[in-house]
PDB file of N, CA, C and O in Angstrom:
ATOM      1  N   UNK A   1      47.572 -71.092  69.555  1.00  0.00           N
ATOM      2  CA  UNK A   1      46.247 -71.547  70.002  1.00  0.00           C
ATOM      3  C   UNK A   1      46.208 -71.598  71.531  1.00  0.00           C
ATOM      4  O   UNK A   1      47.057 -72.228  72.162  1.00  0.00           O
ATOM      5  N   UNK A   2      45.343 -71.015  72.039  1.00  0.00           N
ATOM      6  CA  UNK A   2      45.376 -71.229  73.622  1.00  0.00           C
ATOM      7  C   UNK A   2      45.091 -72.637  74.007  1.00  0.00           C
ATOM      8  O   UNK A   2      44.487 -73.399  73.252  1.00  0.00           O
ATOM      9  N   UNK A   3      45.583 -73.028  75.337  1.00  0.00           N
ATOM     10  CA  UNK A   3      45.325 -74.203  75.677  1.00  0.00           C
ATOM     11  C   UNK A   3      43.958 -75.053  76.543  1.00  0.00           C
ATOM     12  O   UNK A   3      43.906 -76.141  77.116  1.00  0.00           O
ATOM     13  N   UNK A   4      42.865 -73.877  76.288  1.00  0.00           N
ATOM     14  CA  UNK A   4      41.648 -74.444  76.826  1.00  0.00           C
ATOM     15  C   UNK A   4      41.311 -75.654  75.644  1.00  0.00           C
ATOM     16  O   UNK A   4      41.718 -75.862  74.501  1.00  0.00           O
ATOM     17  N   UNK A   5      40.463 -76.247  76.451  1.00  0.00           N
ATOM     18  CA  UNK A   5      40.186 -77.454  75.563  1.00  0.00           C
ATOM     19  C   UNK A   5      38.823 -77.244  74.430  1.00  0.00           C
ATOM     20  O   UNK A   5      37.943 -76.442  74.739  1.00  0.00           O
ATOM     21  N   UNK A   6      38.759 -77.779  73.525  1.00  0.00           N
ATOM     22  CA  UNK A   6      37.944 -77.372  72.919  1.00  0.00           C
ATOM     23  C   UNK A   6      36.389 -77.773  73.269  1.00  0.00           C
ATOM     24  O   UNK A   6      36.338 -78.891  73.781  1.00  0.00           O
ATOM     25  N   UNK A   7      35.405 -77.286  73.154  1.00  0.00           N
ATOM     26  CA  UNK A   7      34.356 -77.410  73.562  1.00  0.00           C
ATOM     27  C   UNK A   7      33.117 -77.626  72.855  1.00  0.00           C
ATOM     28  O   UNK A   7      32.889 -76.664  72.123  1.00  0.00           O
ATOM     29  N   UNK A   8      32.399 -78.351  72.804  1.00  0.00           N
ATOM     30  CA  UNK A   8      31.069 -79.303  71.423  1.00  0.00           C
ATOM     31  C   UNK A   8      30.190 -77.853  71.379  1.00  0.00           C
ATOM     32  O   UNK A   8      29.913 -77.166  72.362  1.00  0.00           O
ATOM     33  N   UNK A   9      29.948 -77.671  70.442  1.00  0.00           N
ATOM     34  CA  UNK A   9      28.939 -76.383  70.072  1.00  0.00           C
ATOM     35  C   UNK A   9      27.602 -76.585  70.582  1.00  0.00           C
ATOM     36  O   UNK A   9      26.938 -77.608  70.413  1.00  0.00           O
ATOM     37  N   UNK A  10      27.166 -75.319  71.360  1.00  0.00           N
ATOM     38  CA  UNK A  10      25.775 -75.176  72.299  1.00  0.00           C
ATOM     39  C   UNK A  10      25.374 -73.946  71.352  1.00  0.00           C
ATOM     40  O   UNK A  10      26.102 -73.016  71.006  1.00  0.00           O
ATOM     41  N   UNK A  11      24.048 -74.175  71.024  1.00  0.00           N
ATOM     42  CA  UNK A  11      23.560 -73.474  70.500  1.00  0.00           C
ATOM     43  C   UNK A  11      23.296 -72.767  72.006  1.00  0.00           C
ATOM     44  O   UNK A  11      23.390 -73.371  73.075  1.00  0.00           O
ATOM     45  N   UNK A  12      22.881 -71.094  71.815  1.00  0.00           N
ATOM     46  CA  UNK A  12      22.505 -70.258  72.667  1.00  0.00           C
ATOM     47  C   UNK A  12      21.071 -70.587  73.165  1.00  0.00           C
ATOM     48  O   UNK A  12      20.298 -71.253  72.476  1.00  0.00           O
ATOM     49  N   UNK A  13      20.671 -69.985  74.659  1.00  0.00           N
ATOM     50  CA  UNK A  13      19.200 -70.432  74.881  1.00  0.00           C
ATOM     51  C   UNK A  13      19.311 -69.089  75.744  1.00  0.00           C
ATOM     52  O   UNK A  13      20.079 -68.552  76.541  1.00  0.00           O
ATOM     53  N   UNK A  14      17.818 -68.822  74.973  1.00  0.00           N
ATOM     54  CA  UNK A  14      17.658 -67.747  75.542  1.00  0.00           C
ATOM     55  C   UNK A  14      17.106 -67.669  77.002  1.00  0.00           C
ATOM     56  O   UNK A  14      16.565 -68.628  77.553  1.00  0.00           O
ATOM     57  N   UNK A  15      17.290 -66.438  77.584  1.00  0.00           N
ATOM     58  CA  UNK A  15      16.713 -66.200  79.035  1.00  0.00           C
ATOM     59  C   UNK A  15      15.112 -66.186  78.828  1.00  0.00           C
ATOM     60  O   UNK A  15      14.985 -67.160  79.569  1.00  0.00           O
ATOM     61  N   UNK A  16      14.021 -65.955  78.516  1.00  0.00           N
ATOM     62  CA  UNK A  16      12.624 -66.227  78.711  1.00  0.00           C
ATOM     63  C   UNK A  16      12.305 -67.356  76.818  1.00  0.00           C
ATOM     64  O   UNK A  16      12.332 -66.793  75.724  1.00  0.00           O
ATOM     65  N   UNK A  17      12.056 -68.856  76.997  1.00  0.00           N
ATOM     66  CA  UNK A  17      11.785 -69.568  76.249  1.00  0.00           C
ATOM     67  C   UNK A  17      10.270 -68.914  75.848  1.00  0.00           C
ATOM     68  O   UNK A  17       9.528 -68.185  76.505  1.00  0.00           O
ATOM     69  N   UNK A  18      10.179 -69.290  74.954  1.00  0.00           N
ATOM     70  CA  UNK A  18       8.725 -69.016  74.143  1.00  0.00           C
ATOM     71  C   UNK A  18       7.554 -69.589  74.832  1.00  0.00           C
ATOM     72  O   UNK A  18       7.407 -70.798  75.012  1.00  0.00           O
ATOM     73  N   UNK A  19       6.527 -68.458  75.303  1.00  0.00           N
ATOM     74  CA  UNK A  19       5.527 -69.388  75.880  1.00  0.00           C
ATOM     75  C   UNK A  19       4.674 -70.711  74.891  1.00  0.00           C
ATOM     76  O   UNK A  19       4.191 -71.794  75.223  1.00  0.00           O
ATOM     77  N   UNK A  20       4.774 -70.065  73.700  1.00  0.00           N
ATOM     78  CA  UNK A  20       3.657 -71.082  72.466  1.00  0.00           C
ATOM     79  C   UNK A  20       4.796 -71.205  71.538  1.00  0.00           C
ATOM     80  O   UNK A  20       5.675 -70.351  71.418  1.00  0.00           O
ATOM     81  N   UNK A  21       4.704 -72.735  70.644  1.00  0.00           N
ATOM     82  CA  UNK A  21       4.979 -72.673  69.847  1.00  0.00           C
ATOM     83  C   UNK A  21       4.707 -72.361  68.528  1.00  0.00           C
ATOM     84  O   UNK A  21       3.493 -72.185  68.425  1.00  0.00           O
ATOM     85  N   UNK A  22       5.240 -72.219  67.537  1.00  0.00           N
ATOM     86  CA  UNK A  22       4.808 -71.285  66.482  1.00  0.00           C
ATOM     87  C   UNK A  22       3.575 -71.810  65.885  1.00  0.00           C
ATOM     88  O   UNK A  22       2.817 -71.004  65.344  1.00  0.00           O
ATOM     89  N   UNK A  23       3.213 -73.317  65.919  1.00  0.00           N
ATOM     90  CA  UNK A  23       2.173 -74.197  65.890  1.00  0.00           C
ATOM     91  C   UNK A  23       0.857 -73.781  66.197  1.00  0.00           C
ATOM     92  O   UNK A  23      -0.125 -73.620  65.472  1.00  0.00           O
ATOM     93  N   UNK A  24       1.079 -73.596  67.777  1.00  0.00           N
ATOM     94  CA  UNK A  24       0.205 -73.191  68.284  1.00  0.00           C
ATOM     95  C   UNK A  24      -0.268 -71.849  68.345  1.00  0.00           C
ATOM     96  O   UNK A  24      -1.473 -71.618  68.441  1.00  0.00           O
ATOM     97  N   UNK A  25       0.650 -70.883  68.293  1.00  0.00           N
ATOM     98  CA  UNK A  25       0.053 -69.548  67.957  1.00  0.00           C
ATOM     99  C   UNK A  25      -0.538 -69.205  66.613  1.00  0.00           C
ATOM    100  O   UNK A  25      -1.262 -68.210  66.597  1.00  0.00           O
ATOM    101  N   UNK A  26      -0.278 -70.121  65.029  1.00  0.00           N
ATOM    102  CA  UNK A  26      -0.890 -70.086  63.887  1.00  0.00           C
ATOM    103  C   UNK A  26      -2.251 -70.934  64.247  1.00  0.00           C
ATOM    104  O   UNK A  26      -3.159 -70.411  63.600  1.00  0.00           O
ATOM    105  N   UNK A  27      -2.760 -72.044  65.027  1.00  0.00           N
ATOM    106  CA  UNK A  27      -3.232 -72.784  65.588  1.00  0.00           C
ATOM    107  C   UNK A  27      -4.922 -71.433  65.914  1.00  0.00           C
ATOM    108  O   UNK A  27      -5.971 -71.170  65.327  1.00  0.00           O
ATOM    109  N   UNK A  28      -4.174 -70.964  67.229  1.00  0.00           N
ATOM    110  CA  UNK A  28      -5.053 -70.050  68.142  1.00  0.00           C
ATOM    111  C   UNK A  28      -5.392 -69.067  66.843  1.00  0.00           C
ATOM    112  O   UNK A  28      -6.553 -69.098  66.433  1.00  0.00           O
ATOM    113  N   UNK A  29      -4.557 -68.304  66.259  1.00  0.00           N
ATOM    114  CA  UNK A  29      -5.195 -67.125  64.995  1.00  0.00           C
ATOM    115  C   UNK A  29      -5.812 -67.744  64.429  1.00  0.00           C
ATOM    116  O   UNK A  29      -6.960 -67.303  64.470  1.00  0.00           O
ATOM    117  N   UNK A  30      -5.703 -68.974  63.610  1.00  0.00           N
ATOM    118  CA  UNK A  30      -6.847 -69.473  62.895  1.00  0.00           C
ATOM    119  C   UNK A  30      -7.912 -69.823  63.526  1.00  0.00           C
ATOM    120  O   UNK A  30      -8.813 -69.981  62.702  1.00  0.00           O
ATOM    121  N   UNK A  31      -8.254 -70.019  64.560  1.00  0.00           N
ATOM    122  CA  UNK A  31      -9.084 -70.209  65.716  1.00  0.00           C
ATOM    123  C   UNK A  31      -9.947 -68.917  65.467  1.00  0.00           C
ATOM    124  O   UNK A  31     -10.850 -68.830  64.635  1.00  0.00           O
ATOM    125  N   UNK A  32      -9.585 -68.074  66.196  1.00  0.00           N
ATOM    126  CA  UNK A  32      -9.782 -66.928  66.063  1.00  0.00           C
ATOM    127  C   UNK A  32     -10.692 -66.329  64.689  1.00  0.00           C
ATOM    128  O   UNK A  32     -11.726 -65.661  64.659  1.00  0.00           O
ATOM    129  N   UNK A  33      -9.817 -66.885  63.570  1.00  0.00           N
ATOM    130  CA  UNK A  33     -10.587 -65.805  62.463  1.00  0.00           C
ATOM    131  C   UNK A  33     -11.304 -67.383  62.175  1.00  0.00           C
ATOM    132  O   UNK A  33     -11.589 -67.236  60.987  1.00  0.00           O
ATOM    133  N   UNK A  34     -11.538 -68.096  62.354  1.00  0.00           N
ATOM    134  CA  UNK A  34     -12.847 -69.050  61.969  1.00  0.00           C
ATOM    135  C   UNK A  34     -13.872 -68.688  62.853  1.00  0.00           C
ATOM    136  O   UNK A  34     -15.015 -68.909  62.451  1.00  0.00           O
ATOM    137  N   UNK A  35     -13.676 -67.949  64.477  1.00  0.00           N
ATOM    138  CA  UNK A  35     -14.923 -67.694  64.886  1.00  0.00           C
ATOM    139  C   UNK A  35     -15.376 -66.531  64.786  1.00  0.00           C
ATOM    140  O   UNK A  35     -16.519 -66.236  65.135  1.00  0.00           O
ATOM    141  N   UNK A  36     -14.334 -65.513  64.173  1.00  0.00           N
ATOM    142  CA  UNK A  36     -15.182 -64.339  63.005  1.00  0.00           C
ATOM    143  C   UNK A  36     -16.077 -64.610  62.087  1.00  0.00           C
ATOM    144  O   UNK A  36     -17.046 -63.889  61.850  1.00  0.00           O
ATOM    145  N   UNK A  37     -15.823 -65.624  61.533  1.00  0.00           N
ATOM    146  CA  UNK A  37     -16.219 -65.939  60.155  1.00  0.00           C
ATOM    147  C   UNK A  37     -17.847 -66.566  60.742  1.00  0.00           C
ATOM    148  O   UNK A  37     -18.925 -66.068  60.417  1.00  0.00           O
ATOM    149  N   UNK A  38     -17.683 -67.641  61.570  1.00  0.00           N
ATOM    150  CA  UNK A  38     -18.506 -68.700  61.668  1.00  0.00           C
ATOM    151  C   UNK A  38     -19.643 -67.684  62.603  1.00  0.00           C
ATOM    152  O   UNK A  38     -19.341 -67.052  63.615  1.00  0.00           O
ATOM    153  N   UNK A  39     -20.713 -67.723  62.091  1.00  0.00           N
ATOM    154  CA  UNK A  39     -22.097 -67.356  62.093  1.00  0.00           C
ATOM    155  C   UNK A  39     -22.935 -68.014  62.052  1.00  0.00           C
ATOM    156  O   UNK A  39     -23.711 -67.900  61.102  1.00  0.00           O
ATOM    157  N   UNK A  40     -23.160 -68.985  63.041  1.00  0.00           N
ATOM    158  CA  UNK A  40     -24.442 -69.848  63.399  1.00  0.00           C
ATOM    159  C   UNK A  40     -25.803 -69.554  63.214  1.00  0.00           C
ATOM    160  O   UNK A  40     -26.184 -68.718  64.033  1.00  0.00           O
ATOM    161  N   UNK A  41     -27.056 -70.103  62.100  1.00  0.00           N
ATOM    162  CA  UNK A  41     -28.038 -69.924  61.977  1.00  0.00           C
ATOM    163  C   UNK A  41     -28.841 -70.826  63.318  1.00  0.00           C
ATOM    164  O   UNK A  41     -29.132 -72.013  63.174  1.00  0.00           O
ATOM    165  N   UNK A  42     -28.997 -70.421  64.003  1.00  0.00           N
ATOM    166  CA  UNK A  42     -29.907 -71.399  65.046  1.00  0.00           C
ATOM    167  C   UNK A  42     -29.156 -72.217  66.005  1.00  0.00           C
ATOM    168  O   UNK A  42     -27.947 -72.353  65.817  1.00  0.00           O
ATOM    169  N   UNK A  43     -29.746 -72.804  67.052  1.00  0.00           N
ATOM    170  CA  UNK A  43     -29.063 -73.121  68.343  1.00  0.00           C
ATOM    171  C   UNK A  43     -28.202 -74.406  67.818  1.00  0.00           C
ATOM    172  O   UNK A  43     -27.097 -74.624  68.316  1.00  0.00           O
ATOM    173  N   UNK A  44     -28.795 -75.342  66.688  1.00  0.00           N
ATOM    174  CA  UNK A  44     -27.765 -76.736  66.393  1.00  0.00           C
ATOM    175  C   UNK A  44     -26.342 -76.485  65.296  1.00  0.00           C
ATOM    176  O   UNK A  44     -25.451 -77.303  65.069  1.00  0.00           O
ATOM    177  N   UNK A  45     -26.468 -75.280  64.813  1.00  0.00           N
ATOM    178  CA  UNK A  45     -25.719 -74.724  63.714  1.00  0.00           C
ATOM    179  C   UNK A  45     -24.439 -74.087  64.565  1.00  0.00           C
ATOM    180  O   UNK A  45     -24.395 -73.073  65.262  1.00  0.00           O
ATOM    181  N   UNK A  46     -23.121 -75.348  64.151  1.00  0.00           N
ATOM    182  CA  UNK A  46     -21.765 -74.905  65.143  1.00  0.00           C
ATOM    183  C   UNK A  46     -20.669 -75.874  64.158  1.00  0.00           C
ATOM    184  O   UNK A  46     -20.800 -76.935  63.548  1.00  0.00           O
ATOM    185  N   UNK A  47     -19.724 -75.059  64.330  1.00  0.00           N
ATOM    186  CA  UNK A  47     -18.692 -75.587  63.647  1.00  0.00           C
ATOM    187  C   UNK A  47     -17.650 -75.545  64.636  1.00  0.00           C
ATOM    188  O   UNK A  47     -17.321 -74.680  65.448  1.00  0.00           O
ATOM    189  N   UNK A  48     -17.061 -77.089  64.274  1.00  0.00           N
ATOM    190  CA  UNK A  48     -15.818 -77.353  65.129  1.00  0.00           C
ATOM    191  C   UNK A  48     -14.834 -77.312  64.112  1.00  0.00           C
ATOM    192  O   UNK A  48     -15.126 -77.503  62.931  1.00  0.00           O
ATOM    193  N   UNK A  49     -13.503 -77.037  64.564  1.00  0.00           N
ATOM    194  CA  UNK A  49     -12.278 -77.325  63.842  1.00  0.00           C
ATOM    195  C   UNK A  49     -11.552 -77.624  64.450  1.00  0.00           C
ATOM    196  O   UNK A  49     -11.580 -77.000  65.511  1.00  0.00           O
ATOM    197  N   UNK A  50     -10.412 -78.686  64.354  1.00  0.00           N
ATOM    198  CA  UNK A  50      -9.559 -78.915  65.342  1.00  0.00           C
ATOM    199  C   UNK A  50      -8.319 -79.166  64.882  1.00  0.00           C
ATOM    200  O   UNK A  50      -8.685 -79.574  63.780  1.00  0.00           O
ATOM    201  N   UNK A  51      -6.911 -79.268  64.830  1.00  0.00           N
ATOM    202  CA  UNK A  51      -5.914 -79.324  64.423  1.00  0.00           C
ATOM    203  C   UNK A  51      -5.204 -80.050  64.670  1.00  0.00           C
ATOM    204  O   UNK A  51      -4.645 -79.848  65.747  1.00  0.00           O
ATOM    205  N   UNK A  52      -4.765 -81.329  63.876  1.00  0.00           N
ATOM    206  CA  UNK A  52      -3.434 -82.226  64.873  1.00  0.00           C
ATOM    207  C   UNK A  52      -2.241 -81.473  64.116  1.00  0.00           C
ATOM    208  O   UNK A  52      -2.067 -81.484  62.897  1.00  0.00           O
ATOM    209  N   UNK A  53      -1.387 -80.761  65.149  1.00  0.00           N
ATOM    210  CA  UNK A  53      -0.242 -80.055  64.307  1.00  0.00           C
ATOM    211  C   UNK A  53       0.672 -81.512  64.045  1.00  0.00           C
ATOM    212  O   UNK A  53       0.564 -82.617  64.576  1.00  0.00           O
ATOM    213  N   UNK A  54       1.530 -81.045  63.078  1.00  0.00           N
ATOM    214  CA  UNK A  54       3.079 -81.758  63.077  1.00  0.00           C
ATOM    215  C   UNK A  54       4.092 -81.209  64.001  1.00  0.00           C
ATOM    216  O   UNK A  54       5.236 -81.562  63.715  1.00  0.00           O
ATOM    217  N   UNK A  55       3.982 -80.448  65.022  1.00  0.00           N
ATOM    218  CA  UNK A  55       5.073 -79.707  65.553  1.00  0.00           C
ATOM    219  C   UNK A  55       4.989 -80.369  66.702  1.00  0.00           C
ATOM    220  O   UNK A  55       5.995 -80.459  67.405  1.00  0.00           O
ATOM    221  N   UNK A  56       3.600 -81.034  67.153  1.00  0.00           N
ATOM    222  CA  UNK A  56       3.611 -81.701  68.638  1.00  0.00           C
ATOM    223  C   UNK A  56       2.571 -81.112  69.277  1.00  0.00           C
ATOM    224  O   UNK A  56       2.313 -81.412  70.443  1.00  0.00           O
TER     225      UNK A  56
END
């Protein structure tokens, strides 16, 4: 066994971190295809949706 000392396991990190989390990018697409969908009859006719993720 060589004599370096042993060392606590580091998970790897990558060189460019994720700009969004996966949260938020399922978040923004559903965004997205609800304002495909959503077709307002008249100026008071609007739909909000909003999301509290579990991811943060």
């Amino acid at each position: 066994m060589p004599d370096e000392p042993i060392k606590p396991f580091e998970p790897e990190k990558s060189a460019t971190p994720p700009e969004k989390s996966v949260a938020d990018q399922l978040n923004e697409e559903f965004a997205q295809e609800a304002e495909k969908l959503a077709k307002p009859k008249g100026e008071d006719a609007h739909i909000r949706i909003e999301f509290n993720s579990p991811f943060g």
